[in-house]
C-alpha positions in Angstrom: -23.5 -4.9 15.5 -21.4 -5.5 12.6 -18.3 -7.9 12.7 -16.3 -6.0 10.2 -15.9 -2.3 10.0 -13.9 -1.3 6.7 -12.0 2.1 7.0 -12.0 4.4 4.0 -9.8 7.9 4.4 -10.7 10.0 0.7 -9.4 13.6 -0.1 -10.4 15.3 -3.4 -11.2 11.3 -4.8 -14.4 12.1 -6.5 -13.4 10.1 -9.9 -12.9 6.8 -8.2 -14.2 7.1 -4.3 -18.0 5.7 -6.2 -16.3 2.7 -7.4 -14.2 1.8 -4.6 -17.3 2.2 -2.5 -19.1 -0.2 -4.4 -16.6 -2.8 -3.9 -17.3 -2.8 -0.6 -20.9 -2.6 -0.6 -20.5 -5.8 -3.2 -18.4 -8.2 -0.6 -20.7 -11.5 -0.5 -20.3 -11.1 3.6 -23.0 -8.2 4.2 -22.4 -8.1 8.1 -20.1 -4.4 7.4 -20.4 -1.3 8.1 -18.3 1.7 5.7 -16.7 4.3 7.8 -15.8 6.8 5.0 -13.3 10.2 6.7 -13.9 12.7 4.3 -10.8 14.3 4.5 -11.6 18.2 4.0 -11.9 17.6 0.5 -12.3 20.5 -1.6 -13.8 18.5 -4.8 -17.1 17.0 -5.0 -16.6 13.8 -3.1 -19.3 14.7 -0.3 -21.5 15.1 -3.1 -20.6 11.5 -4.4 -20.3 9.4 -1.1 -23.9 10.9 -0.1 -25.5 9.6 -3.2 -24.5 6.0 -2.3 -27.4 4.9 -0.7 -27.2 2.3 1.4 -27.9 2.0 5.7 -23.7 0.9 6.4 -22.5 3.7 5.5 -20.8 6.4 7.6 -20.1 9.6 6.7 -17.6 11.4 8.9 -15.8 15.2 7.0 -13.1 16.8 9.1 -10.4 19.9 8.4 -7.8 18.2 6.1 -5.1 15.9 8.4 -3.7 13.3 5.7 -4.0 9.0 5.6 -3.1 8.3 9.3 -5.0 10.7 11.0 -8.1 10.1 8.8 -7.1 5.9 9.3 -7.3 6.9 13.2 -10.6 8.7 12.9 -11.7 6.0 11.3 -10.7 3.6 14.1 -12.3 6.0 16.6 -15.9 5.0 15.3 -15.7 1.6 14.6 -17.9 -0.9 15.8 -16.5 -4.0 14.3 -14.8 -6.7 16.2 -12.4 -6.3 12.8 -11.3 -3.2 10.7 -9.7 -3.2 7.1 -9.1 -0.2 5.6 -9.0 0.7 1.6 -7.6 3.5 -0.1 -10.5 5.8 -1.9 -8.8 4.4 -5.5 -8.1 0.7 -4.8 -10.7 -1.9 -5.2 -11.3 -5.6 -3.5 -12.7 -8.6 -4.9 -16.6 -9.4 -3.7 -15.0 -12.6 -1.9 -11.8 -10.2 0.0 -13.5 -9.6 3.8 -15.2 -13.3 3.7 -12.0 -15.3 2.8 -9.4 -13.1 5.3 -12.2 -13.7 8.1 -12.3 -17.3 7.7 -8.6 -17.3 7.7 -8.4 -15.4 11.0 -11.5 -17.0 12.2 -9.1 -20.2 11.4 -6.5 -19.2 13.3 -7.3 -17.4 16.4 -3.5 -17.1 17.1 -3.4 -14.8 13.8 -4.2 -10.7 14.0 -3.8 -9.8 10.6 -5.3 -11.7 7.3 -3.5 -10.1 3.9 -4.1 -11.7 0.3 -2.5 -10.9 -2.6 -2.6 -7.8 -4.8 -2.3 -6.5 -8.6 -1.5 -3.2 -9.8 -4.4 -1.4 -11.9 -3.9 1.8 -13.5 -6.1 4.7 -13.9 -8.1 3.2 -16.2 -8.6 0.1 -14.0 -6.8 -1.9 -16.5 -4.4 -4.5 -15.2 -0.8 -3.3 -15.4 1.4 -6.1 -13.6 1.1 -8.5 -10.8 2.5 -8.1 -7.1 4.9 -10.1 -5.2 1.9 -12.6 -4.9 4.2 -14.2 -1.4 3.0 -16.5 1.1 4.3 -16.1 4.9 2.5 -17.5 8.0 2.7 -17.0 11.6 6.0 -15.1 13.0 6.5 -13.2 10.1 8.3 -10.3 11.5 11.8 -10.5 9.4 10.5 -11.2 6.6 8.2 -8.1 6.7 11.2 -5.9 7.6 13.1 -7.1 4.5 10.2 -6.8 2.0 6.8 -5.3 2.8 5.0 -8.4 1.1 1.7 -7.3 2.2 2.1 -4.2 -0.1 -1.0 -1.6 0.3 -3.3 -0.1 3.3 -6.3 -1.5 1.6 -4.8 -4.7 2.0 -5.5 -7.0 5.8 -8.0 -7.8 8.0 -6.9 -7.2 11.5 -8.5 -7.8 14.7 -9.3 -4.7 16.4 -8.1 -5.8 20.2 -4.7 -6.3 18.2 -5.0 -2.1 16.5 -5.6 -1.0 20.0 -2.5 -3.1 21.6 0.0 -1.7 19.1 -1.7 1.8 18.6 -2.2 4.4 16.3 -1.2 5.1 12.5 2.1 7.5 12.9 2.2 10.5 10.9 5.7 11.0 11.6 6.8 8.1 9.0 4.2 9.2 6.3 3.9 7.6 3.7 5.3 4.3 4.6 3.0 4.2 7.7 1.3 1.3 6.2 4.8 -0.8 6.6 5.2 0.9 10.3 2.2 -0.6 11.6 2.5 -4.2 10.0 5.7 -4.7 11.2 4.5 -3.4 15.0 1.7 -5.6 14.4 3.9 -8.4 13.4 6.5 -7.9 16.7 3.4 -9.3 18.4 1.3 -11.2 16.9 0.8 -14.0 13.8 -0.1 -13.5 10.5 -2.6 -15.8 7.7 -2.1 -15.2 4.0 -4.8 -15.6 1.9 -3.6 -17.0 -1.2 -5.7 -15.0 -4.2 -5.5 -12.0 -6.0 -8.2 -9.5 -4.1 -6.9 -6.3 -3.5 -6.3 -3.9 -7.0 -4.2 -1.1 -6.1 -4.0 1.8 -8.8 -1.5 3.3 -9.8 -2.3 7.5 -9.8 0.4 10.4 -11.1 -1.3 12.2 -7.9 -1.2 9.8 -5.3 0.6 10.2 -2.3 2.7 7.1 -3.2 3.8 8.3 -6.1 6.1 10.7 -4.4 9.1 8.8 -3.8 10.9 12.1 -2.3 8.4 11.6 0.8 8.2 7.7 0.7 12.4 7.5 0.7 12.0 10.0 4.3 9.4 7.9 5.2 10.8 4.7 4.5 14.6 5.7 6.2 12.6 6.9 9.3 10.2 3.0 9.5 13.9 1.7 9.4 15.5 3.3 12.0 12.4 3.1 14.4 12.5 -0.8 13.1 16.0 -1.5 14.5 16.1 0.8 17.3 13.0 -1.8 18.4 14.3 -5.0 16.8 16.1 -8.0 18.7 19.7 -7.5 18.9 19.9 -11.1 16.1 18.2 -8.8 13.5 20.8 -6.0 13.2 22.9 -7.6 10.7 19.8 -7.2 8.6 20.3 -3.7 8.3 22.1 -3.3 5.0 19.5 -5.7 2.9 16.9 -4.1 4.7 17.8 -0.9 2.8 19.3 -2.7 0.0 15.7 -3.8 -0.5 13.6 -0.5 -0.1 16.1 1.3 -2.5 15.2 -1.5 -5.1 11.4 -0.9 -4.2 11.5 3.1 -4.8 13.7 2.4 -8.2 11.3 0.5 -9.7 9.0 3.3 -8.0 10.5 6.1 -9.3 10.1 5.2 -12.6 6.5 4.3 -13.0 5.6 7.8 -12.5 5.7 10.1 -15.9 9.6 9.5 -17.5 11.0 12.9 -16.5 14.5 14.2 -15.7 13.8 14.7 -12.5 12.7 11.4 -11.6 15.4 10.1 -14.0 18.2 11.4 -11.8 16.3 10.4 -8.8 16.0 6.8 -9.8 19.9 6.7 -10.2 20.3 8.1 -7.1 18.4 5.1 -5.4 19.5 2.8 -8.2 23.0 3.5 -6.3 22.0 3.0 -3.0 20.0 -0.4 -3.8 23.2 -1.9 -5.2 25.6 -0.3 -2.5 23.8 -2.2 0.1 23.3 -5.3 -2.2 25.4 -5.5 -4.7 23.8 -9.0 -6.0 20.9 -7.0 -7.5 23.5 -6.0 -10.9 23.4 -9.8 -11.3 20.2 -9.7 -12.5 21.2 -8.4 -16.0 17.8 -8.5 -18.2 16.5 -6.2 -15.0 19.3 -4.1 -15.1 18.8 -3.3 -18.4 15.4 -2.3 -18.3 15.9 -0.1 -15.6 19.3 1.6 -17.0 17.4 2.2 -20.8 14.6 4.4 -18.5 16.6 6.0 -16.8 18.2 6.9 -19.5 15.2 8.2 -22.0 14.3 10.0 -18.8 17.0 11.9 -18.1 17.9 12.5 -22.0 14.7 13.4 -23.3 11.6 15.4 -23.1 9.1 13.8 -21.2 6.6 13.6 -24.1 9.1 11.6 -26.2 10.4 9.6 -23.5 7.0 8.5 -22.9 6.3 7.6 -26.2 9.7 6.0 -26.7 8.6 3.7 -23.6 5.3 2.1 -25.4 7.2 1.8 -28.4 9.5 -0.5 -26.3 6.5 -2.0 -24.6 4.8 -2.8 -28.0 8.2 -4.9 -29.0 8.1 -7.1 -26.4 7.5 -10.9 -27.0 
């Protein structure tokens, strides 16, 4: 019986589903089994996950249902006493699974063990760093103000504690990573694991990068949030949203500079600094943000873009 069954949903991911495999399959704990929901792709990833040979792996295809059904399939066969789950484009570190299930393993009162994580893109080159935070035990405010544990392909959660708080809701997709940490955090304790071992890429086609969906998503995790929260969180309310706005800003404009996403980002640019109007303090910040905004609105995508890594080249 393995003590760890990892979770991977993958639609149309036949450039990167081998490699993200192979991370898993490379974990120095070998007690695993790979659940893989092959999500009615219409590519060749069926092809590619069937050429991985190796006896943990699963191989489940349904109709097409999107990341939270496919998470929930997932669920439905495992075996593990714990489940992590990984995006079919993200990658862990061989040491990820082994140093979250000593953490939990070191603090029974904990359900969920998250580490830190760095953005990749494409390529798999390095592109920036996460919030790299630290927060242990009751963590449940500070998870509603900032999702620090940033990704799906991120914990390590005990499966008694998935079944107490339920399924993956569709209804808040995309942010239903953030909806089940913070019903996860309502009732149980959380471990960080201090190291970076989770590399999430960064994909023009991914269903994160649209913002459009992850602002409906994000407004609806709120609202179900505080219509659940303790009366002594409501006053929260207004960073809360200060805070995602700031997330889908910077969002917004990692995707291809565009007009479109250009007028978008001021839109949410707006509604980050109407709910917190500290964040214009932070001039050098501010500045960045306003001068692509600007190129994206003003110019044709192909020269904003190259106007961007000429900026990027002239940094310090």
């Amino acid at each position: 019986m393995p003590i760890i069954s990892v979770i991977i949903p993958v639609y149309n991911g036949e450039r990167t589903i081998k490699e993200t495999v192979k991370s898993v399959l490379n974990q120095t704990l070998l007690n695993l089994e790979v659940i893989i929901i092959n999500d009615g792709s219409q590519d060749s990833t069926l092809e590619v996950v069937s050429s991985i040979s190796d006896p943990r792996i699963k191989i489940f295809s349904y109709p097409n249902a999107g990341v939270s059904v496919s998470r929930n399939r997932g669920i439905a066969q495992a075996t593990g006493e714990y489940i992590s789950f990984l995006d079919a484009d993200d990658l862990w570190t061989p040491d990820k699974l082994e140093a979250q299930l000593k953490a939990l393993q070191a603090n029974p009162e904990a359900a969920v063990a998250y580490s830190w994580t760095d953005w990749i893109d494409e390529s798999g080159q390095f592109l920036r760093p996460g919030g790299h935070m630290i927060a242990n035990g009751k963590v449940y405010e500070k998870l509603l103000l900032r999702d620090f544990v940033e990704s799906g392909s991120n914990p390590l959660i005990r499966r008694q504690a998935l079944a107490e708080v339920g399924e993956f809701d569709s209804w808040v997709s995309p942010a239903e990573d953030w909806d089940m940490w913070l019903r996860l955090a309502a009732r149980y304790e959380f471990v960080a694991v201090p190291s970076v071992q989770i590399l999430y890429r960064i994909c023009a086609n991914s269903g994160s990068s649209n913002v459009w969906k992850m602002e409906a998503g994000s407004l609806r995790v709120i609202e179900k949030a505080f219509a659940q929260s303790p009366e002594s969180l409501k006053s929260l309310k207004r960073e809360v949203l200060g805070n995602r706005y700031k997330y889908l800003t910077i969002k917004t404009l990692e995707g291809l500079p565009e007009r479109r996403r250009g007028l978008t980002a001021t839109r949410f640019l707006w509604q980050a600094v109407r709910n917190d109007p500290t964040w214009l303090k932070k001039t050098q910040l501010m500045s960045i943000i306003l001068f692509k905004i600007a190129i994206a609105t003003l110019l044709p995508p192909q020269q904003a873009q190259t106007l961007m890594t000429l900026a990027k080249r002239k940094k310090p």
